[in-house]
Backbone as CSV, one residue per row, in Angstrom:
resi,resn,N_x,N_y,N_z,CA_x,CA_y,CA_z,C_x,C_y,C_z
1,UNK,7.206,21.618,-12.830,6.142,22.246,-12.094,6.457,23.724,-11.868
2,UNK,7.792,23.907,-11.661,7.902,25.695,-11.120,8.110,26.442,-12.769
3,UNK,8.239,25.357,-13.536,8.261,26.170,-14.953,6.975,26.698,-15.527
4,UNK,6.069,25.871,-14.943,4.543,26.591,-15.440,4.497,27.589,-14.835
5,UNK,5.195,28.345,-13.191,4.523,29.400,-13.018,4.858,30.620,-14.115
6,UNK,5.489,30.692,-14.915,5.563,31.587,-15.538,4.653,32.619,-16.085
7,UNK,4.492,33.783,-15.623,2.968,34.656,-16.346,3.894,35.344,-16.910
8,UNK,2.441,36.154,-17.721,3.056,37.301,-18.622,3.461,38.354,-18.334
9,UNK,3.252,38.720,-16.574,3.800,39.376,-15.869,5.627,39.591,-15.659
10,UNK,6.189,38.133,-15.662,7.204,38.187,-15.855,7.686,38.206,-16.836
11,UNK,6.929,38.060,-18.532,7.777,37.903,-19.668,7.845,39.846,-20.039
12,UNK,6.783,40.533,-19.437,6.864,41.743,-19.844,7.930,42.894,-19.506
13,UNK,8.418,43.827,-20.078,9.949,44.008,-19.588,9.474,44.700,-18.382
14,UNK,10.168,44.863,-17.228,9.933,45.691,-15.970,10.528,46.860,-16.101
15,UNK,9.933,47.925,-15.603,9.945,49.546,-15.496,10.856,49.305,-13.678
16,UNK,11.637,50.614,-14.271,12.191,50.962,-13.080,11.352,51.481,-12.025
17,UNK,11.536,51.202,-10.204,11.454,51.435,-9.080,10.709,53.018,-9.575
18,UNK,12.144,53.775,-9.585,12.280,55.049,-9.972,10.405,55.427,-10.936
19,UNK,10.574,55.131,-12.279,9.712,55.626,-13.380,7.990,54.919,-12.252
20,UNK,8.253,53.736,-11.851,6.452,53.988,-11.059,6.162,55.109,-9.941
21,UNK,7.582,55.254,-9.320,7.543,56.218,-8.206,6.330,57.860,-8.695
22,UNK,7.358,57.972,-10.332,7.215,59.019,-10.511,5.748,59.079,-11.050
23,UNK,5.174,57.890,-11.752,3.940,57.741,-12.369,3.176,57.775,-11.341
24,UNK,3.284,57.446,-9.842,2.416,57.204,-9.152,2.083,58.860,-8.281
25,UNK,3.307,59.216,-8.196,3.060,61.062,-7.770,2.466,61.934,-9.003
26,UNK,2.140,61.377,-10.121,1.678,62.160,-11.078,-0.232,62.070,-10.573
27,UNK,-0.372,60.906,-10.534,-1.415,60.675,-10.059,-2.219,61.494,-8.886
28,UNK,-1.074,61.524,-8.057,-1.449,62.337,-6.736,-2.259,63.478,-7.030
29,UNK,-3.441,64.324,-6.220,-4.395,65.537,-6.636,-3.492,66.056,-5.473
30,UNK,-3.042,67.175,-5.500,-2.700,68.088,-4.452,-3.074,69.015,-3.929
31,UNK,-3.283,69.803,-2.815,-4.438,70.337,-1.983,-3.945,71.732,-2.775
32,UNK,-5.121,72.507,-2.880,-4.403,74.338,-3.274,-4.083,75.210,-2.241
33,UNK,-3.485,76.364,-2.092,-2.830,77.000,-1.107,-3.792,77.332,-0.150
34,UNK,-4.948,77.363,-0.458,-6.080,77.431,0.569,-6.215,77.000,1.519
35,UNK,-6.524,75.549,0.755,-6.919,74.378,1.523,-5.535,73.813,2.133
36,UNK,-4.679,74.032,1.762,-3.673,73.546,2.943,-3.260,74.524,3.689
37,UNK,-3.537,75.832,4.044,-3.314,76.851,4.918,-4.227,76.337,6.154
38,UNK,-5.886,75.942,5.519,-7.000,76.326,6.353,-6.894,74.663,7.288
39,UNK,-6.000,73.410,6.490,-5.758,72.480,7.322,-4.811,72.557,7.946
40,UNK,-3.820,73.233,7.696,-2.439,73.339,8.364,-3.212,73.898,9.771
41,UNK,-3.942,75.008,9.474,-3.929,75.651,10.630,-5.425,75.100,11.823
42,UNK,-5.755,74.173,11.083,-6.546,73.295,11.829,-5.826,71.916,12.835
43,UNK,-4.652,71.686,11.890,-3.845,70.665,12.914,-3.411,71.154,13.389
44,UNK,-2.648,72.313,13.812,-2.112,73.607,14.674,-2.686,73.674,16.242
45,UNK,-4.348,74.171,15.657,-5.290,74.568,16.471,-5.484,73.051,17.481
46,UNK,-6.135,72.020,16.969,-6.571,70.270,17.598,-4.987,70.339,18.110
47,UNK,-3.816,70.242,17.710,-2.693,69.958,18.794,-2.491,70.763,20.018
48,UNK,-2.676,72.068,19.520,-2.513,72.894,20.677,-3.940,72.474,21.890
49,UNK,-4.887,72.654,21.651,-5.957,71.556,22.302,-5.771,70.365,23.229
50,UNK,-5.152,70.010,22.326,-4.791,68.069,23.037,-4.016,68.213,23.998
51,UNK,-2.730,68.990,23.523,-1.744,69.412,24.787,-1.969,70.194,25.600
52,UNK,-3.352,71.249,25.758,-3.597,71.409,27.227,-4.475,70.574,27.972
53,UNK,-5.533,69.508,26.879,-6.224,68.552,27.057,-5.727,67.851,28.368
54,UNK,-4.213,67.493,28.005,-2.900,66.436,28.226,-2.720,66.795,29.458
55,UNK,-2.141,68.146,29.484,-1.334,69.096,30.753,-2.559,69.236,31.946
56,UNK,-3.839,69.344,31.519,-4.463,69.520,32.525,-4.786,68.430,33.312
57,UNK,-4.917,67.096,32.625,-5.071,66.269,33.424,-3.693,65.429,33.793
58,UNK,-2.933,65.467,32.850,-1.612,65.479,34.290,-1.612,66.256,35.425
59,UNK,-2.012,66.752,35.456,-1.559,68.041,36.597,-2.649,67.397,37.780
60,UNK,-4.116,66.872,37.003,-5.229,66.650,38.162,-4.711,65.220,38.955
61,UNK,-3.855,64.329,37.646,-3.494,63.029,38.297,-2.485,63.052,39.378
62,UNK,-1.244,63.922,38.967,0.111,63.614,39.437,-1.127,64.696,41.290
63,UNK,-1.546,65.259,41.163,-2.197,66.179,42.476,-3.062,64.949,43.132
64,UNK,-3.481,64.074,42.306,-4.827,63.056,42.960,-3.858,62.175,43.914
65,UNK,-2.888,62.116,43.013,-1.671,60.539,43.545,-1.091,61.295,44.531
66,UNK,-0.461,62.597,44.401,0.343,63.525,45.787,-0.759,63.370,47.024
67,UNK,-1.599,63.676,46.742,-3.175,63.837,48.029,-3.343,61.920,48.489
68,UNK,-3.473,61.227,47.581,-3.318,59.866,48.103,-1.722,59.404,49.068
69,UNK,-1.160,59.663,48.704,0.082,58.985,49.428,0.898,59.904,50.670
70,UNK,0.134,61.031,50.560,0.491,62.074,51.631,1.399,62.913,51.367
């Protein structure tokens, strides 16, 4: 029974780890210096955002909880 599983998957010789790695980054489209300047500096911009997003309302909580407990 475990002798039938045999496919042709396994009779075919296997390629190294390595050689798909590299076939599979060939594949990859990579952004041009543009377009990864104008996103770089878009995740830059949204983080710097978030973290005063962040800071400001820490600041309103940790003040809400100080004013609650005296």
């Amino acid at each position: 029974m475990g002798e039938m599983a045999n496919t042709t998957a396994e009779k075919a010789p296997k390629k190294s780890w390595l050689k798909g790695l590299k076939a599979e980054f060939k594949k990859v489209v990579w952004p041009d210096k543009e377009a990864l300047t104008k996103r770089s500096f878009a995740v830059i911009i949204i983080t710097a955002i978030l973290g005063i997003i962040i800071a400001v309302l820490d600041f309103l909580i940790r003040s809400g909880i100080d004013f609650i407990i005296g």
